[in-house]
PDB file as gemmi writes it, atoms N, CA and C in Angstrom:
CRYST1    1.000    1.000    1.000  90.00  90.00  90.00 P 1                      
ATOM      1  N   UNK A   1      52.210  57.205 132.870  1.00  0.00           N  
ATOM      2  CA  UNK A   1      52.759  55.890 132.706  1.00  0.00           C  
ATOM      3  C   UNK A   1      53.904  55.729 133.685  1.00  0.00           C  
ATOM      4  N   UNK A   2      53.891  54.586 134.256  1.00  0.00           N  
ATOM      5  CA  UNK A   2      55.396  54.343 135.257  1.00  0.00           C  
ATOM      6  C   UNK A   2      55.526  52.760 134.710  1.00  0.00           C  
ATOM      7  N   UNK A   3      57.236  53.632 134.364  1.00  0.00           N  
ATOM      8  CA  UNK A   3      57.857  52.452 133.785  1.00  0.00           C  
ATOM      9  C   UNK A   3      59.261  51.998 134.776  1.00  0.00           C  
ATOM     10  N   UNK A   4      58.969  50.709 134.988  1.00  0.00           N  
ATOM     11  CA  UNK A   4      60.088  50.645 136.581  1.00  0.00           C  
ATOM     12  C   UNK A   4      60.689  49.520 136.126  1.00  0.00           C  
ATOM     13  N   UNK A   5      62.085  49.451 136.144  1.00  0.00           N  
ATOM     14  CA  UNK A   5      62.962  48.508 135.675  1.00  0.00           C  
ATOM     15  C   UNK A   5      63.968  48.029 136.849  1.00  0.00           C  
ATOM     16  N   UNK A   6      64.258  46.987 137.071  1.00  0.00           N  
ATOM     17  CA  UNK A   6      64.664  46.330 138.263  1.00  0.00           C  
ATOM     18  C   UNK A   6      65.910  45.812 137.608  1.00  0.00           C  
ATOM     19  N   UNK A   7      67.582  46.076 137.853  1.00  0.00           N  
ATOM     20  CA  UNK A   7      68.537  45.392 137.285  1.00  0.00           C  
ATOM     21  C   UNK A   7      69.536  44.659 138.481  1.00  0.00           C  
ATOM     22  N   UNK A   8      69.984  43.556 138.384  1.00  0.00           N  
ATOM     23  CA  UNK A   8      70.932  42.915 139.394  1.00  0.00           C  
ATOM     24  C   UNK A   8      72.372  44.033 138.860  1.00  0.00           C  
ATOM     25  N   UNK A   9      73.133  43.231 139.329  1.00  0.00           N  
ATOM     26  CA  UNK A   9      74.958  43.849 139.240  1.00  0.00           C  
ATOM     27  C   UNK A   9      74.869  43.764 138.037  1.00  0.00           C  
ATOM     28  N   UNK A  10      75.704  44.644 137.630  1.00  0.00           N  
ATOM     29  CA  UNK A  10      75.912  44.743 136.038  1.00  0.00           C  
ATOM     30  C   UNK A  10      77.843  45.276 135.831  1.00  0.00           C  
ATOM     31  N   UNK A  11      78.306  44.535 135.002  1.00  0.00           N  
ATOM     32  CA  UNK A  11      79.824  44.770 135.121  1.00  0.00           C  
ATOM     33  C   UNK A  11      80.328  44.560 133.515  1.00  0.00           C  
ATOM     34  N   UNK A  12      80.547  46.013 132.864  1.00  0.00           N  
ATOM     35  CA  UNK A  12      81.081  46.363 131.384  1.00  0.00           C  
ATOM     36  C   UNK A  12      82.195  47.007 132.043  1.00  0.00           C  
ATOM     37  N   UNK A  13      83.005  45.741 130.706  1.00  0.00           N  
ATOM     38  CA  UNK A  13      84.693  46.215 130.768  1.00  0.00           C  
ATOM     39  C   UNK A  13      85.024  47.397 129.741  1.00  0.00           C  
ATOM     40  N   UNK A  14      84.062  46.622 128.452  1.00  0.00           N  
ATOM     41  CA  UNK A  14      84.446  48.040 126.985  1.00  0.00           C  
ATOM     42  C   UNK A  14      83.281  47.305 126.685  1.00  0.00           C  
ATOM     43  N   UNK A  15      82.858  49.137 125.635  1.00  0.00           N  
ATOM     44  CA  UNK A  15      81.953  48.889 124.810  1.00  0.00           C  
ATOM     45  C   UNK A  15      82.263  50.149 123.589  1.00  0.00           C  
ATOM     46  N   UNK A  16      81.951  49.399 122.778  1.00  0.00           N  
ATOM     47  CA  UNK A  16      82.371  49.964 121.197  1.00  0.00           C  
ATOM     48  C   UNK A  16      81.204  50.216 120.616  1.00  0.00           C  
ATOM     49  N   UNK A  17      80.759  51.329 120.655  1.00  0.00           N  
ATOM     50  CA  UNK A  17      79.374  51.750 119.214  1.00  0.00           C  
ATOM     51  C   UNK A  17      79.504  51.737 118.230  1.00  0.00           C  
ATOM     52  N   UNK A  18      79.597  51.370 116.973  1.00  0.00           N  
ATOM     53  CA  UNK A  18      79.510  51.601 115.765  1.00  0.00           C  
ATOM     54  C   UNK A  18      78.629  52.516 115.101  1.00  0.00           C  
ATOM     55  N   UNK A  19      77.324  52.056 115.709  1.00  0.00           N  
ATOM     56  CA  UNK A  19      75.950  53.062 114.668  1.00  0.00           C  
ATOM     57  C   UNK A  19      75.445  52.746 115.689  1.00  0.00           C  
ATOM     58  N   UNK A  20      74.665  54.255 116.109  1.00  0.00           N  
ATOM     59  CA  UNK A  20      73.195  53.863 116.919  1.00  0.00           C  
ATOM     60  C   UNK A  20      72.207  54.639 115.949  1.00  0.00           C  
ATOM     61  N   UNK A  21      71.044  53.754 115.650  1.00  0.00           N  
ATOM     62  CA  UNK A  21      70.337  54.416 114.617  1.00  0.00           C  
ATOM     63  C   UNK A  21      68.781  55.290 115.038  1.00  0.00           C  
ATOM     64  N   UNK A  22      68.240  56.138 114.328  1.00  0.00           N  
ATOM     65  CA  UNK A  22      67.294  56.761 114.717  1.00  0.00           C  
ATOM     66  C   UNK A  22      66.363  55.838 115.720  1.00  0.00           C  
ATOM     67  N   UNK A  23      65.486  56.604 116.708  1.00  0.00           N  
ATOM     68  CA  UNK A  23      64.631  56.142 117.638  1.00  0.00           C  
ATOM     69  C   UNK A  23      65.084  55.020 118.354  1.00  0.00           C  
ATOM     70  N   UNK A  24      66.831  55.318 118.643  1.00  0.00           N  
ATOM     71  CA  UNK A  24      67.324  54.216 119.753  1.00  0.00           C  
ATOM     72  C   UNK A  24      67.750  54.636 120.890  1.00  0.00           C  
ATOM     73  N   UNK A  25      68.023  53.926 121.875  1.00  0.00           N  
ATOM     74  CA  UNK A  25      68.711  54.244 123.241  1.00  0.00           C  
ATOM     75  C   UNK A  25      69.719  53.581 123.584  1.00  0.00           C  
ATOM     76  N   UNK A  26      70.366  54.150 124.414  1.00  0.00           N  
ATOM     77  CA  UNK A  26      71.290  53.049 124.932  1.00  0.00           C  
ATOM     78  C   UNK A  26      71.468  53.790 126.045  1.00  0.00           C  
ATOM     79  N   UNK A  27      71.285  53.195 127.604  1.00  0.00           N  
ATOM     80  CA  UNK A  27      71.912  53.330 128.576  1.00  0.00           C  
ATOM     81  C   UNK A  27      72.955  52.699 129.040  1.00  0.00           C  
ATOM     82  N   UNK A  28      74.020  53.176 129.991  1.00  0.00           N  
ATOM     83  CA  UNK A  28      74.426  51.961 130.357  1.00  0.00           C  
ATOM     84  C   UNK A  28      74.812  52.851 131.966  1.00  0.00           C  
ATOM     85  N   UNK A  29      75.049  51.872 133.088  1.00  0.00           N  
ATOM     86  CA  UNK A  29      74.784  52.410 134.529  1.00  0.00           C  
ATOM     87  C   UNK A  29      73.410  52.780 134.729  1.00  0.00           C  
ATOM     88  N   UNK A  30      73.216  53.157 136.081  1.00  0.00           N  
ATOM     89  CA  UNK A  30      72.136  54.036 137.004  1.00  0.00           C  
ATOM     90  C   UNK A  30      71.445  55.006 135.687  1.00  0.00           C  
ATOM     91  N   UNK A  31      70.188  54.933 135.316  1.00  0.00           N  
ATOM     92  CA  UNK A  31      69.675  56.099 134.702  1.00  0.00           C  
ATOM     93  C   UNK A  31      68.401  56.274 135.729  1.00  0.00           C  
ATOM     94  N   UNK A  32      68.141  57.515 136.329  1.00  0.00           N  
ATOM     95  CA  UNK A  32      66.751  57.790 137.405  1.00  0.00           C  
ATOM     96  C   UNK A  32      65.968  58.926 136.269  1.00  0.00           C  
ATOM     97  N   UNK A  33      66.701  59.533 135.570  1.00  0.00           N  
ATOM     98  CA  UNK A  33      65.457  60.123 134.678  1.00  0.00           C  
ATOM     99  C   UNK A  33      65.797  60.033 133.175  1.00  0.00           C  
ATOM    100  N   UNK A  34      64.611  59.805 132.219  1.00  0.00           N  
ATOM    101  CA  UNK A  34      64.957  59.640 130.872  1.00  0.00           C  
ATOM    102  C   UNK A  34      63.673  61.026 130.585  1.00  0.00           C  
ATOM    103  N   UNK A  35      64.589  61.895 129.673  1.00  0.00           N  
ATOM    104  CA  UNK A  35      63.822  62.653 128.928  1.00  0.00           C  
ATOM    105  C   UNK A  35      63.689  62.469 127.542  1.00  0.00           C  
ATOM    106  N   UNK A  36      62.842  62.082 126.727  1.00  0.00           N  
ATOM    107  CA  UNK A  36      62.444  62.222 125.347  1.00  0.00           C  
ATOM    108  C   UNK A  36      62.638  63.375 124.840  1.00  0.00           C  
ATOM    109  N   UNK A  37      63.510  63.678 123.379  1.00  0.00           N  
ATOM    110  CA  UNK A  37      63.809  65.053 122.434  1.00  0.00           C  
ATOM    111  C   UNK A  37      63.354  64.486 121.003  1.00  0.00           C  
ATOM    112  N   UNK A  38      62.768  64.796 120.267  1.00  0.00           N  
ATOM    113  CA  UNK A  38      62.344  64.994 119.389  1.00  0.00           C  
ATOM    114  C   UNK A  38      63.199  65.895 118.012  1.00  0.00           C  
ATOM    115  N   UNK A  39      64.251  65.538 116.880  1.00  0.00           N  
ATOM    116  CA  UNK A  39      64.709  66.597 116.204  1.00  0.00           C  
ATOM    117  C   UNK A  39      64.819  65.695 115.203  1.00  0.00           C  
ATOM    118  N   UNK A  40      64.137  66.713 113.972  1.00  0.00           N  
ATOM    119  CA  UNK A  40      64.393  66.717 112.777  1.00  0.00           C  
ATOM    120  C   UNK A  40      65.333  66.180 111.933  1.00  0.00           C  
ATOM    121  N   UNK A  41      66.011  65.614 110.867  1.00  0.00           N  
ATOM    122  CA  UNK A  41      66.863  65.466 110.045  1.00  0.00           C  
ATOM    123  C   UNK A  41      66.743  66.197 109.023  1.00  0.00           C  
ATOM    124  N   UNK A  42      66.004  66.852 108.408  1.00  0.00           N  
ATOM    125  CA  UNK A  42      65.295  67.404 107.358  1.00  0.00           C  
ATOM    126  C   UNK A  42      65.939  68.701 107.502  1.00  0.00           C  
ATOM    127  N   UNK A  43      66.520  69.824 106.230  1.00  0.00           N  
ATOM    128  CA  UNK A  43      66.892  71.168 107.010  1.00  0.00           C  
ATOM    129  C   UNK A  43      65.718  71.836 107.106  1.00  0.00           C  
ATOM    130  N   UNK A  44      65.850  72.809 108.132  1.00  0.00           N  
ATOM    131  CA  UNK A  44      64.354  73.965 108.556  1.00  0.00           C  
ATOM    132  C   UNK A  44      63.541  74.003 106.981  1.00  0.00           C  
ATOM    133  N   UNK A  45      64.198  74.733 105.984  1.00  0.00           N  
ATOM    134  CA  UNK A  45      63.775  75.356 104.693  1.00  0.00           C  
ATOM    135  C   UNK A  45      62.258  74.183 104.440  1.00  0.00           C  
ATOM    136  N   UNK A  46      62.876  73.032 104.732  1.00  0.00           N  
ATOM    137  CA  UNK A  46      62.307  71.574 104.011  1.00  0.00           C  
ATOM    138  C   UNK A  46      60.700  71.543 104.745  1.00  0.00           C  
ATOM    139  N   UNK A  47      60.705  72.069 105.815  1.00  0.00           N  
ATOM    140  CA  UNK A  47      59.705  71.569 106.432  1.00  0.00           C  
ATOM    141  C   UNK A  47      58.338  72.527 106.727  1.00  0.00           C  
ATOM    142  N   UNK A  48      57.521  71.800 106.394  1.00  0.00           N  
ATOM    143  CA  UNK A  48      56.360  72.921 106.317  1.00  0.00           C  
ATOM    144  C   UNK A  48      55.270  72.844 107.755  1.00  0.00           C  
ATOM    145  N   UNK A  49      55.323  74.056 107.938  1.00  0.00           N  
ATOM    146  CA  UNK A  49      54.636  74.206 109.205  1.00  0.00           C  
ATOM    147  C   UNK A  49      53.427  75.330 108.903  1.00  0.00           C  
ATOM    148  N   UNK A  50      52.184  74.849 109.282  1.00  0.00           N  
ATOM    149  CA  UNK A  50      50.822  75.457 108.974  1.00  0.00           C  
ATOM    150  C   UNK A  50      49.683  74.813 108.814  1.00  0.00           C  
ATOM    151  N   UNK A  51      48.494  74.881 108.469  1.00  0.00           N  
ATOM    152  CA  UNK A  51      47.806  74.353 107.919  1.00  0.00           C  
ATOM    153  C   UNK A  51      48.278  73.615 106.469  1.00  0.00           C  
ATOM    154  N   UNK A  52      47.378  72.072 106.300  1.00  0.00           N  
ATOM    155  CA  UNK A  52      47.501  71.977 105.196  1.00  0.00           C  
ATOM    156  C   UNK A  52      46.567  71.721 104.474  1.00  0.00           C  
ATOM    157  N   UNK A  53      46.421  71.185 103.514  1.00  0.00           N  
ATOM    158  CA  UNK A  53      45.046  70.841 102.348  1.00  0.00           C  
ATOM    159  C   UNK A  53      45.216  69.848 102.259  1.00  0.00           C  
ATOM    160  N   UNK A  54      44.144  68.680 102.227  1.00  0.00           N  
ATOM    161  CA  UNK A  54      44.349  67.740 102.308  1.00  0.00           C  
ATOM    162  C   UNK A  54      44.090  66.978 101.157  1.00  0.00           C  
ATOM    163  N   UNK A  55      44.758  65.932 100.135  1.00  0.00           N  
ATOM    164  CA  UNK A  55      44.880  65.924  98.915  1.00  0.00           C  
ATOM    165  C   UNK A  55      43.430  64.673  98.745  1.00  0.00           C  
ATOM    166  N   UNK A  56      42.610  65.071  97.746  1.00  0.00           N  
ATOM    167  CA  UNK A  56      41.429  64.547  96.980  1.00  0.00           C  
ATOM    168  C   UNK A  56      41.389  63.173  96.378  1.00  0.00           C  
ATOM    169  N   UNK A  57      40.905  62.076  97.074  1.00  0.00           N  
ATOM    170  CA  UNK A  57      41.294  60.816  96.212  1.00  0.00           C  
ATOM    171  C   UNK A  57      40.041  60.549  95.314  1.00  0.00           C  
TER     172      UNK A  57                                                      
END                                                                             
């Protein structure tokens, strides 16, 4: 996928975050590479990793 974004002048005096909430972004300036991370909220213990069974309706 190529995702190409074209911006004129851009001019921030302040900026104040309050909450940025799960699966958001925020750039601000020049970004040339965005990497995607992936992490949990859940602690390790919580999370089940393996096969599973799949429940009978």
């Amino acid at each position: 996928m190529i995702y190409r974004v074209t911006n004129g002048d851009l001019c921030v005096g302040s900026l104040k975050v309050v909450n940025l909430v799960t699966a958001s972004s925020l750039f601000i300036g020049d970004t040339k590479t965005v990497t995607l991370v992936s992490a949990y909220e859940t602690p390790p213990e919580s999370v089940i990793v393996g096969v599973t069974t799949p429940l009978r309706s």
